[in-house]
TIVO-754651 format. One record per residue (C-alpha): x, y, z; residue number from 1; residue in three letters. Coordinates in steps of 0.5 Angstrom, whole numbers, m for minus. Example, Ala and Ser with C-alpha at 12.3 -4.5 7.8 and 13.67 -1.06 7.14 Angstrom:
2
+-------+-------+-------+-----+------+
|     u |     v |     w | pos | code |
+-------+-------+-------+-----+------+
|    25 |    m9 |    16 |   1 |  ALA |
|    27 |    m2 |    14 |   2 |  SER |
+-------+-------+-------+-----+------+
//
This chain:
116
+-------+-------+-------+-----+------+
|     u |     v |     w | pos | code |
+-------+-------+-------+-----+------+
|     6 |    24 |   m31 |   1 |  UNK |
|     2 |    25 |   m24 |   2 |  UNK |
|    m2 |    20 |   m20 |   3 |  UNK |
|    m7 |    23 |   m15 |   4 |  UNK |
|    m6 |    22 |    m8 |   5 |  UNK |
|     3 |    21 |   m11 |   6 |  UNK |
|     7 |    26 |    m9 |   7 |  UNK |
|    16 |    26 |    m7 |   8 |  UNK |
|    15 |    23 |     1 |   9 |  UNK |
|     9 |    17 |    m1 |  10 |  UNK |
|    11 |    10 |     2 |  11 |  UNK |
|    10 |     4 |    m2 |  12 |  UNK |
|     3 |     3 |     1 |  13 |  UNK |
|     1 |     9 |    m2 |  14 |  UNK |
|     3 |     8 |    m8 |  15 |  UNK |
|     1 |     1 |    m9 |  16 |  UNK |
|    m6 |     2 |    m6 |  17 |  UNK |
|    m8 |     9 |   m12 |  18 |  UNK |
|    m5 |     3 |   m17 |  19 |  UNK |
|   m10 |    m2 |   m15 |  20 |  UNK |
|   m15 |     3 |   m15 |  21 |  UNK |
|   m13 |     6 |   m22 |  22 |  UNK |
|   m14 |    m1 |   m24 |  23 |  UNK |
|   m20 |    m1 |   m20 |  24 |  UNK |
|   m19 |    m6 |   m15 |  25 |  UNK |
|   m20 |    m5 |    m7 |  26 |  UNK |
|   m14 |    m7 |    m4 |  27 |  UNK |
|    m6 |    m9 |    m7 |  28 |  UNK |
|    m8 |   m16 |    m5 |  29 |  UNK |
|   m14 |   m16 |    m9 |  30 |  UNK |
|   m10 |   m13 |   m16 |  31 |  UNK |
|    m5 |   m19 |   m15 |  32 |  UNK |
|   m10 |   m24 |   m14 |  33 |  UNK |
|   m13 |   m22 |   m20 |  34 |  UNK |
|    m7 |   m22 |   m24 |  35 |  UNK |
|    m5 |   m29 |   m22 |  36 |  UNK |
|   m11 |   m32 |   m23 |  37 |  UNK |
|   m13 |   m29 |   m30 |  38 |  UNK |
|    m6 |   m29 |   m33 |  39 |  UNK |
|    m8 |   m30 |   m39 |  40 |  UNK |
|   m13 |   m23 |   m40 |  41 |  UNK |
|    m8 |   m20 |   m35 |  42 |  UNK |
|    m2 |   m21 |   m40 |  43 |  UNK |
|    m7 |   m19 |   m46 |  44 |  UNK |
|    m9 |   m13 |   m42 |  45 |  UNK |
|    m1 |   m11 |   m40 |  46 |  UNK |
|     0 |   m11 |   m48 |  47 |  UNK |
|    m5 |    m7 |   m50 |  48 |  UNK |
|    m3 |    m2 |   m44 |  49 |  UNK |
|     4 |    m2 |   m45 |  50 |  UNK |
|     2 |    m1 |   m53 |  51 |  UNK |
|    m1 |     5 |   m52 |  52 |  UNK |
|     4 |     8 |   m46 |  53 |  UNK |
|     2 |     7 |   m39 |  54 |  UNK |
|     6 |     3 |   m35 |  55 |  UNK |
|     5 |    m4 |   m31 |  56 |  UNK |
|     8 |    m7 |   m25 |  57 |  UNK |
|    10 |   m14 |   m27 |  58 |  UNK |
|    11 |   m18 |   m21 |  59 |  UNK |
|    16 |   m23 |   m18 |  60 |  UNK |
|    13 |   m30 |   m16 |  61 |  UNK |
|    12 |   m30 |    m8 |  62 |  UNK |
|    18 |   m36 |    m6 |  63 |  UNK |
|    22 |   m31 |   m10 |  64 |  UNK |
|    24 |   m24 |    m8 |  65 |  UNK |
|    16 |   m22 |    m8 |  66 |  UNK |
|    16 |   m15 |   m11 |  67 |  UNK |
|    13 |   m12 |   m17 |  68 |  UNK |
|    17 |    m8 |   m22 |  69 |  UNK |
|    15 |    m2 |   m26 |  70 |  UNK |
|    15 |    m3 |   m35 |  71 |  UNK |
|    14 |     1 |   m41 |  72 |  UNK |
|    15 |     1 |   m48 |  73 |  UNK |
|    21 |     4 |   m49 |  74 |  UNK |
|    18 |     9 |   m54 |  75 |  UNK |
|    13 |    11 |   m49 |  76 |  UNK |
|    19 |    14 |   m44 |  77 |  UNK |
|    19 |    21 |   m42 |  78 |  UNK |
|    22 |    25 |   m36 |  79 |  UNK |
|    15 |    25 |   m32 |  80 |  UNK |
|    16 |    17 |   m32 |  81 |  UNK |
|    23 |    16 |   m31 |  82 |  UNK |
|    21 |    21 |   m25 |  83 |  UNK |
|    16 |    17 |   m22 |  84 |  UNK |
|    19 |    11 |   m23 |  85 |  UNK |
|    25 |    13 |   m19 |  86 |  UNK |
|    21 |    17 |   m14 |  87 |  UNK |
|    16 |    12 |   m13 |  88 |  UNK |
|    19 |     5 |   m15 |  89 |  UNK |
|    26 |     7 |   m11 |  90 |  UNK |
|    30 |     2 |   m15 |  91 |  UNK |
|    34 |     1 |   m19 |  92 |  UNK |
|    33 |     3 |   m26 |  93 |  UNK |
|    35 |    m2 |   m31 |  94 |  UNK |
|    34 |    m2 |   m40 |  95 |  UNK |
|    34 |    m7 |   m43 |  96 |  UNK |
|    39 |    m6 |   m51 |  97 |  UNK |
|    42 |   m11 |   m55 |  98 |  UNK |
|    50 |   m11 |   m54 |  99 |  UNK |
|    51 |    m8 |   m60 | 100 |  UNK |
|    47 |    m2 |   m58 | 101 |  UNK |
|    50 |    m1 |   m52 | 102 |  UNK |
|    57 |    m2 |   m55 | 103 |  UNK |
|    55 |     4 |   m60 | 104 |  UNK |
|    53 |     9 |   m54 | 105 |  UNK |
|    59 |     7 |   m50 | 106 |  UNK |
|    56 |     3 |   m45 | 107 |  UNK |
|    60 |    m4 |   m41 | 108 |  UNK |
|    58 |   m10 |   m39 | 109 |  UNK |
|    58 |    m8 |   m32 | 110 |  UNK |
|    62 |   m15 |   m30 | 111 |  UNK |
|    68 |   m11 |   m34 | 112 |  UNK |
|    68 |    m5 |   m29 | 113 |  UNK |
|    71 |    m5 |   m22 | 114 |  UNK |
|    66 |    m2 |   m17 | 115 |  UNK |
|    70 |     1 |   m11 | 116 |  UNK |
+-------+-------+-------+-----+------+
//
């Protein structure tokens, strides 16, 4: 997946500016003030977006950790968006799966594994 403008050294601002304007607004701030005060047509829109494979920014409340995460629908992954999200989001990579799923691939819980 290639956004233009997007390469290995864009900073946060970069990224989070050519999202807002992919989305049509003129700045980060206004993205977010829109999501905030349209929240119902903002979850509508992220379904259908999610649904046909692009990827959201759900973002925290301001009082909490106030950052944004990448989402997909796990049938849509593939190693371009895997690639960005690591490239650009600069987290961590977290998938959700049920116990038994994990269980089945050999996953732990990560309170049962000593970190050194």
């Amino acid at each position: 997946m290639e956004i233009r403008g997007l390469n290995q050294t864009s900073k946060l601002s970069d990224v989070q500016f050519i999202l807002a304007k992919e989305y049509g607004f003129s700045s980060w701030s206004a993205l977010k003030n829109e999501l905030n005060n349209n929240k119902t047509r903002s979850l509508k829109r992220a379904i259908s977006d999610l649904k046909s494979g692009k990827m959201c920014i759900l973002f925290d409340d301001e009082g909490r950790e106030n950052e944004g995460d990448f989402v997909l629908a796990v049938e849509k992954v593939n190693a371009d968006k895997i690639n960005f999200i690591s490239t650009h989001g600069r987290g961590t990579l977290c998938v959700a799966m049920s116990p038994l799923r994990a269980q089945k691939i050999g996953i732990e819980n990560l309170k049962k594994v000593q970190i050194q």
